[in-house]
NUGU-637537 format. One line per 4 residues: number of its first residue (from 1); their letters; for each residue x, y, z of C-alpha. Coordinates in steps of 0.05 Angstrom, whole numbers. Each point is the difference from the previous one (the first is absolute). Example, Ala and Ser with C-alpha at 12.3 -4.5 7.8 and 13.67 -1.06 7.14 Angstrom:
2
1) as) 246:-90:156 ~ 27:69:-13
//
This chain:
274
1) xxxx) 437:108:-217 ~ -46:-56:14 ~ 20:-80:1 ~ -52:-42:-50
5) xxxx) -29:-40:59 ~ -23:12:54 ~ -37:-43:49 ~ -61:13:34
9) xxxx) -46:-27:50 ~ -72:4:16 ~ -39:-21:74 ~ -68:-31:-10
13) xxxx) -25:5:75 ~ -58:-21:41 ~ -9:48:48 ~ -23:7:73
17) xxxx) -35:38:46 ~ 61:12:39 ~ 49:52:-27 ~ 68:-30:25
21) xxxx) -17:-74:-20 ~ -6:30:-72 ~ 60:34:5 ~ 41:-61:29
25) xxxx) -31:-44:-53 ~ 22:56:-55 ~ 72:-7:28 ~ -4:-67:-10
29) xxxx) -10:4:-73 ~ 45:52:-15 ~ 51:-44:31 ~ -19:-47:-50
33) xxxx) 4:34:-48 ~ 64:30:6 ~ 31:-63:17 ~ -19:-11:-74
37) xxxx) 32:56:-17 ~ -53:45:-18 ~ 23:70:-7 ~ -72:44:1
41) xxxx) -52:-32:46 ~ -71:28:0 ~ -58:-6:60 ~ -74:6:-9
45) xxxx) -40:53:7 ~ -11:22:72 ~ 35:-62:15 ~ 6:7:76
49) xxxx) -77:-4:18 ~ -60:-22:-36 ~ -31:22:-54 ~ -40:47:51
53) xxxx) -42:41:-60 ~ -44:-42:-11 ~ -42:36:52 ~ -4:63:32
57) xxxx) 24:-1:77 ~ 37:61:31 ~ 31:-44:40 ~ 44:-23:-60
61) xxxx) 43:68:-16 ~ 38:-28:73 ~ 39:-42:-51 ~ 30:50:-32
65) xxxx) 74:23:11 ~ 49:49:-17 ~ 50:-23:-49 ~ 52:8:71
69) xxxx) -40:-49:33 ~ 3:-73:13 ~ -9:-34:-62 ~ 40:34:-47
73) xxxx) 59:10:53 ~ 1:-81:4 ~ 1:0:-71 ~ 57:37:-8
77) xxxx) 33:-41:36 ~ -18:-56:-30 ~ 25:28:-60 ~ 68:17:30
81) xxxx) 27:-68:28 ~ -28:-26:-63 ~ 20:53:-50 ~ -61:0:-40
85) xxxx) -51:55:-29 ~ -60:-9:30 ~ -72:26:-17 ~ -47:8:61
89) xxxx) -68:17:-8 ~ -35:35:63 ~ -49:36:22 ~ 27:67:14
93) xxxx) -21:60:40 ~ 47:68:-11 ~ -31:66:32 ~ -70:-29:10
97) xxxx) -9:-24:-64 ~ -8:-72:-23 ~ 37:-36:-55 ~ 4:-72:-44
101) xxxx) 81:3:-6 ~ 54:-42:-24 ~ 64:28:32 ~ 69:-30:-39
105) xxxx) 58:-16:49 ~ 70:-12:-36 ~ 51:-54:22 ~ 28:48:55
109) xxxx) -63:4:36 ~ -20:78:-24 ~ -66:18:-24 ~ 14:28:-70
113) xxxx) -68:29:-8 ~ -80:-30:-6 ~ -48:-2:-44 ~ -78:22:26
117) xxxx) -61:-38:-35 ~ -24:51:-49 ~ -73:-38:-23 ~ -51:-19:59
121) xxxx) -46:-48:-14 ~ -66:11:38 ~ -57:-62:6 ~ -29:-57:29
125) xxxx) 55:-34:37 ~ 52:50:-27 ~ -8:61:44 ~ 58:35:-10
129) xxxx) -14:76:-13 ~ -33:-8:84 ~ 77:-16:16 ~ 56:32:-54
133) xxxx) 9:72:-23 ~ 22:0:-77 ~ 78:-1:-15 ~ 28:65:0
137) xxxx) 77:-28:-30 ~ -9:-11:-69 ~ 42:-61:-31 ~ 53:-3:35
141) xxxx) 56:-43:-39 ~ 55:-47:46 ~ 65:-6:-30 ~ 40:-47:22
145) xxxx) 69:-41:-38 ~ -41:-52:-27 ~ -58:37:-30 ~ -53:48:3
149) xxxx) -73:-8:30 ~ -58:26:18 ~ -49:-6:45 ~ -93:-8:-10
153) xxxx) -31:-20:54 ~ -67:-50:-14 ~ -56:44:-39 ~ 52:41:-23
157) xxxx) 18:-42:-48 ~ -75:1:-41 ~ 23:65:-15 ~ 51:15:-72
161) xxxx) 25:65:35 ~ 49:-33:55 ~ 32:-58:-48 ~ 10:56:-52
165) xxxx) 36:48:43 ~ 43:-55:25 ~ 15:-26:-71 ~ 13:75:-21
169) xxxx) 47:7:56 ~ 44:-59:-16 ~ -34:-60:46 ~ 23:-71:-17
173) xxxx) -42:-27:59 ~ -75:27:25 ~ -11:-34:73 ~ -75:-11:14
177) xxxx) -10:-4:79 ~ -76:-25:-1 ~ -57:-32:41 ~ -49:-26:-49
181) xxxx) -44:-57:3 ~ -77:-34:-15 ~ -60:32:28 ~ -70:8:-15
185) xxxx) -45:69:20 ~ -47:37:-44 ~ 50:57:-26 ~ 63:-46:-5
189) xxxx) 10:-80:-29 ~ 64:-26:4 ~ 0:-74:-29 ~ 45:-41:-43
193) xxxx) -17:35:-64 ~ 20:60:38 ~ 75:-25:16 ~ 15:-22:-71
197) xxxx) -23:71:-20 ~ 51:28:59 ~ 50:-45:-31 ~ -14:25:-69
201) xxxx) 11:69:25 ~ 68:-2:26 ~ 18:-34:-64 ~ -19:62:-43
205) xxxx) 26:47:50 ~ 67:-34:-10 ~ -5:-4:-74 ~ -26:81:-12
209) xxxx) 63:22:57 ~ 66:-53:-22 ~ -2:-14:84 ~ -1:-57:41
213) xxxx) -51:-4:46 ~ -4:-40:63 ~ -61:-7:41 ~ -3:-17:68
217) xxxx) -71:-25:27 ~ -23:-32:72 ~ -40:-54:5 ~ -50:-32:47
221) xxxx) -72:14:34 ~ 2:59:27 ~ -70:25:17 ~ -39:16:-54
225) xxxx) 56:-16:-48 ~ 34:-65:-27 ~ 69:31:-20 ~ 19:-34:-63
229) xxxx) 79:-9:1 ~ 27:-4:-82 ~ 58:48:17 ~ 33:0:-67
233) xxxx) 55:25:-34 ~ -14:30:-73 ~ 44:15:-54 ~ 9:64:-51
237) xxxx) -36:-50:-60 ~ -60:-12:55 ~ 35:-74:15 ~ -13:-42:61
241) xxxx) 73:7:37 ~ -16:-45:60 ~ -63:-6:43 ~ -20:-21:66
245) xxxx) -80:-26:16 ~ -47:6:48 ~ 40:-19:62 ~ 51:40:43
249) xxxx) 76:-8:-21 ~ 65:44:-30 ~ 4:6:-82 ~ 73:1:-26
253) xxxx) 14:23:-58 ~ 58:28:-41 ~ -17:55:-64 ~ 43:26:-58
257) xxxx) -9:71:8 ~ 29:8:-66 ~ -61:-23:-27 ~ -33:64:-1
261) xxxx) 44:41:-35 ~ -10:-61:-56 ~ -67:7:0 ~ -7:75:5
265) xxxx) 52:3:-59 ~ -49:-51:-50 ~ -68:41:24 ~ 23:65:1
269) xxxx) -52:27:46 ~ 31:65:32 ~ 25:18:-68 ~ -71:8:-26
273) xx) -42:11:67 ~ -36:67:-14
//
């Protein structure tokens, strides 16, 4: 049985070329946030290192790790002595291959499972299919007392399939773990226009799905790339919850999971999905 509220929080970060400066600075925030009380507290995507696809360099897969490595070991116990759930988005190698995974840690610092990028986006600036081998875990849904969520990582969410299964399944909150921002090359244009249309997207993904979602964005230069911030939170009627802009800093924010079920009960949408 879930409570009504639940309270989440979101880390818009600015990251660095070194790994455990990102990581300290992450620490930071989630201590922030939890001070505030937030229950659920999201990273970025690949939040540890820079956004290293926007080229091709072998010399990048060293920055993967095993999800028994450093990062998500200090993030479990983070989220022990500060009895949170955390989300921590890495770039993870398991048995030579190489993934774009969130892994969700619960208040007693155990991994309760991961979720492995299923769309990869390959362009100018955005070279991901060089560096990530295509999810292979479905969509995976975290239950916890408070409520149920799911988990799209960044290009994911352009697609309906994702946001669909997680509404089938029961989600009252999608987090979005993303690394988005304005660029300009010949096969890819990423602008203001563009944002507002990224904006208007997680709006109707909300609205088709009676789910939350909350996306989590970096910002700053980073090579090629001016990462864009606007880590949002959306509600099932496509609402504005809270939003941050384009600088670094924690978004706190409480949502009525019971919302939802109120707006799945008035559309009716699984009723007549065919």
């Amino acid at each position: 049985m879930t409570t009504n509220i639940v309270k989440i929080g979101l880390i818009q970060n600015h990251a660095s070329t070194s790994k455990e400066e990102n990581i300290k600075n992450a620490i930071i925030n989630i201590e922030e946030a939890a001070s505030k009380k937030a229950q659920i507290i999201c990273l970025s995507e690949t939040f540890n290192t820079l956004y290293f696809p926007n080229e091709i360099n072998i010399k990048n897969f060293s920055l993967a790790e095993s999800v028994s490595g450093f990062t998500v070991n200090k993030m479990a116990s983070v989220a022990k002595r500060l009895h949170v759930y955390l989300i921590v988005p890495i770039f993870e190698v398991e048995n030579r291959c190489f993934y774009n995974t969130a892994i969700v840690i619960n208040p007693e610092g155990n991994i309760i499972g991961k979720y492995r990028k299923n769309h990869i986006p390959q362009n100018a600036g955005f070279q991901e299919k060089y560096y990530f081998k295509p999810g292979n875990l479905g969509y995976p849904v975290f239950e916890t007392p408070f409520c149920k969520f799911g988990i799209s990582i960044c290009w994911d969410h352009w697609f309906v399939e994702p946001q669909r299964a997680y509404g089938i399944q029961g989600c009252h909150i999608v987090f979005s773990p993303s690394a988005i921002g304005y660029c300009n090359f010949a096969d890819v244009h990423i602008d203001k226009d563009y944002l507002e249309i990224w904006k208007t997207m997680f709006r109707g993904q909300c609205i088709q799905n009676a789910t939350y979602i909350a996306v989590v964005n970096r910002v700053g230069k980073e090579n090629t790339v001016n990462f864009f911030g606007n880590t949002a939170v959306y509600s099932p009627k496509g609402d504005t919850v809270a939003s941050l802009g384009e600088n670094a800093g924690t978004l706190i924010t409480e949502i009525d999971v019971n919302q939802c079920e109120e707006w799945m009960k008035h559309q009716q949408f699984w009723r007549d999905l065919r």
